[in-house]
N, C-alpha and C positions, 0 to 999 in steps of 0.2 A: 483101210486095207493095208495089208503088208506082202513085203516083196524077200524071201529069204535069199540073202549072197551071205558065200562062207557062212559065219554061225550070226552074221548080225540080220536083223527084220526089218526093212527101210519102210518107216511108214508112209503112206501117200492116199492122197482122195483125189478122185477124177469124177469128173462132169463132163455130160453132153457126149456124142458122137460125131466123128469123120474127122478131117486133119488135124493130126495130133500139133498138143503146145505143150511142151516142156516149161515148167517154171522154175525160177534156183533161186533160194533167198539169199541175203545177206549171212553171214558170219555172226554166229552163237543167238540167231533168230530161228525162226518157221516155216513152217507155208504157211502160215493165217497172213504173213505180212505181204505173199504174191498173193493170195487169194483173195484180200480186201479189194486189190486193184483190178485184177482179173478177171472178177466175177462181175465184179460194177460193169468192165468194158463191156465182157463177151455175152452174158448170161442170159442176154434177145439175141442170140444172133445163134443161127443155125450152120451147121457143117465145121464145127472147132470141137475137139475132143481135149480138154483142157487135162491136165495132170499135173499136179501140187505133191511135192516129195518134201521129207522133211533130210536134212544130211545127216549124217552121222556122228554124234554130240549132241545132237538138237533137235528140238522139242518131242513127238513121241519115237525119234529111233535111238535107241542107246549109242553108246560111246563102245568101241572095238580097241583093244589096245593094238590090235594090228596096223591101226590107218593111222601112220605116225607122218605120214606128208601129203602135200598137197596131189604129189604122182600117184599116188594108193586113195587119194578119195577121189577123184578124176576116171581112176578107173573102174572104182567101183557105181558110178555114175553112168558109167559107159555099159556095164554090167545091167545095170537097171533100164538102160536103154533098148539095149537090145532084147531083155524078155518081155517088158510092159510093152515095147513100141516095134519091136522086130524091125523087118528093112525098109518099112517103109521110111519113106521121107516125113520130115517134123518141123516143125518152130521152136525156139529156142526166144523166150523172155527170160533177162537175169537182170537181180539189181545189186550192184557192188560185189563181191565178192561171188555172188553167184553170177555173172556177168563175167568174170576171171575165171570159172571153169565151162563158161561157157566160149571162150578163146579158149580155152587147151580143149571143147571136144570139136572147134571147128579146126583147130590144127591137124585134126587126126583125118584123113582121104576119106577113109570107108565111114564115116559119122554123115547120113545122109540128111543135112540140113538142109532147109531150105531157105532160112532165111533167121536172121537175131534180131531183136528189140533188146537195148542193154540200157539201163538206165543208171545215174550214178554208177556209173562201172570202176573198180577198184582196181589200177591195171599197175599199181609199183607197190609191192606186196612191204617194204619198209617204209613205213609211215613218216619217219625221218627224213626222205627221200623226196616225200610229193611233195609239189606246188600245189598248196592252198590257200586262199583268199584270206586275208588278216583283217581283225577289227570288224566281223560281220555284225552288220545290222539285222535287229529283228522288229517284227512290228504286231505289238501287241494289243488282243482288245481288252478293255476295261474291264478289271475284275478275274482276270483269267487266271491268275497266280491264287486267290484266295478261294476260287472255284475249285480247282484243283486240289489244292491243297485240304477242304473240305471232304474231298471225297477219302482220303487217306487210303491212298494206294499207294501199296511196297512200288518199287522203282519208278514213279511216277516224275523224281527230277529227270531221268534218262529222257522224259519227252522235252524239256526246256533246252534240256544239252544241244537238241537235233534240230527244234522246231524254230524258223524263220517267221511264218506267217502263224502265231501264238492265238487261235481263236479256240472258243468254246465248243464249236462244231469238230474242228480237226481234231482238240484233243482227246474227244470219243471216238472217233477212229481211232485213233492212237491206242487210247486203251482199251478198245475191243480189238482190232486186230493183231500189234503188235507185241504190249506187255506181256500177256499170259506165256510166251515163250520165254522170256528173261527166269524165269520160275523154272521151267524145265531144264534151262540149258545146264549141260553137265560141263563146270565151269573149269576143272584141272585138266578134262581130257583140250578144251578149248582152247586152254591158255599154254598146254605145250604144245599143241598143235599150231598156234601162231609163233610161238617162241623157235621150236626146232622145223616145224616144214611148212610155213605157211607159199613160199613160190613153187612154180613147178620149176621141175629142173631146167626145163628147155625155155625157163623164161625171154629168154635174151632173141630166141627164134620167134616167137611173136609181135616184134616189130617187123617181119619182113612174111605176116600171117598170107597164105594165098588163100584167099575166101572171095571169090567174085559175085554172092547171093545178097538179093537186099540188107543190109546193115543199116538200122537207126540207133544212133549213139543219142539218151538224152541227158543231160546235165544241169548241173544247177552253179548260177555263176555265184551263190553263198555256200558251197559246199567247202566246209572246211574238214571234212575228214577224209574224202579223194579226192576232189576242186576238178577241175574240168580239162586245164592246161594237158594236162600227164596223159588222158584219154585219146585225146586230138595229136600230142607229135606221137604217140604211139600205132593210130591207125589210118592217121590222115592218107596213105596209100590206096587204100582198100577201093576198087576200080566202082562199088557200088552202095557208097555210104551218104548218108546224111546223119549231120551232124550241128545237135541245137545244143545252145548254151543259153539257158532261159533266167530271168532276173527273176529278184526277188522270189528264190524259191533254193533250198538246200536238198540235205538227204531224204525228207519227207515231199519230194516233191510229188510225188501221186494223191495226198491229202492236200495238199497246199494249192495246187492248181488241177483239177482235178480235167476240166474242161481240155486244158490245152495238153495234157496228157494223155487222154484218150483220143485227140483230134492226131496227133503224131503214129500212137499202134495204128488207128483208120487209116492215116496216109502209108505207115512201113505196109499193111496186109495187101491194099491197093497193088504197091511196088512189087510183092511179092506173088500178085496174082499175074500180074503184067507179063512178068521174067519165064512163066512157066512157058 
């Protein structure tokens, strides 16, 4: 389906009926990569109206030369909120970068959340800047690299780059859920838009974020592309957070530990059913 703001068409696929879930992927990815995880958790379970958008640059919505900062995709987000989801109330799951406009739309009053699952969250938009973990180990099974390499797929080292736990099972998630977007991503609109506006402007007002609704922050203590330190003193505040830093597992941690991942969404929805 697509959703027309200004002259761009945001694509997006939604599953199931009743309380709506917002998904936000990572930066110059898809929705296949929230929807690999999302659908595994939720797709028994009744009363989740689940919705998977893809942003602007990436995968089937074009690239707008108008959305030259992170404030103007933010609000175009918010845009897509309110016609797909109107006033009601919603859920908010982001991973990395989609996690960072999901803190700039709980910055905003009138954004009627109920409640974030934020994983890998990307929350110090200069990569120069975060604490990450140095020297990560990975732990590979036997044969994985000439497995791979075998199948000869275009960006298939991008999963070595990410992958902690290197098994033969993960890397077909991997490359059904997440490569086929690397192929899409429209990579000059991507790469000025990390270059000239990748923070919001009011970055600096998200450390003192008021958001009182269940928050589960989950991280990976091998995460070397946002590490986990930067997440934690930026929301360590928040009067209703839980906040895991889990071993032996990186930016793939939804393939990597697949179990303790969805036992964390069960515990956030629990908290979020409670609060109501």
């Amino acid at each position: 389906m697509k959703y027309l703001i200004n002259d761009l068409p945001i694509y997006y696929e939604e599953y199931g009926t009743g309380k709506p879930v917002l998904f936000l992927h990572r930066f110059t990815e898809d929705h296949g990569f929230m929807k690999g995880c999302g659908e595994l958790f939720f797709q028994n379970m009744e009363g989740y109206r689940r919705i998977y958008l893809d942003m602007p640059g990436m995968g089937k919505t074009p690239a707008a030369d108008w959305i030259t900062n992170a404030d103007i995709m933010l609000d175009t987000l918010k845009k897509f909120v309110a016609e797909i989801i109107g006033d009601e109330s919603f859920l908010l799951i982001g991973a990395s970068y989609g996690s960072y406009m999901s803190l700039g739309m709980s910055h905003d009053e009138d954004m009627n959340i109920e409640g974030m699952f934020l994983f890998n969250p990307m929350t110090v938009p200069n990569s120069d800047d975060r604490n990450v973990p140095d020297d990560v180990e990975t732990f590979e099974e036997d044969g994985i690299e000439e497995h791979v390499e075998a199948e000869d797929i275009e960006n298939s080292d991008n999963y070595f780059d990410e992958a902690i736990v290197v098994t033969k099972a993960n890397w077909e998630r991997y490359r059904d859920e997440i490569l086929p977007a690397y192929s899409l991503t429209n990579k000059e609109f991507c790469e000025n838009y990390r270059k000239n506006g990748y923070a919001l402007s009011f970055h600096e007002e998200l450390k003192e974020l008021a958001f009182a609704n269940p928050v589960t922050i989950l991280t990976g203590r091998y995460d070397d592309s946002a590490g986990y330190e930067d997440s934690w003193n930026m929301l360590k505040h928040l009067p209703s957070l839980t906040f895991v830093a889990l071993d032996r597992v990186g930016p793939l941690m939804h393939i990597e530990n697949t179990e303790v991942f969805n036992f964390h969404i069960n515990e956030w929805l629990k908290r979020v059913n409670l609060a109501k």
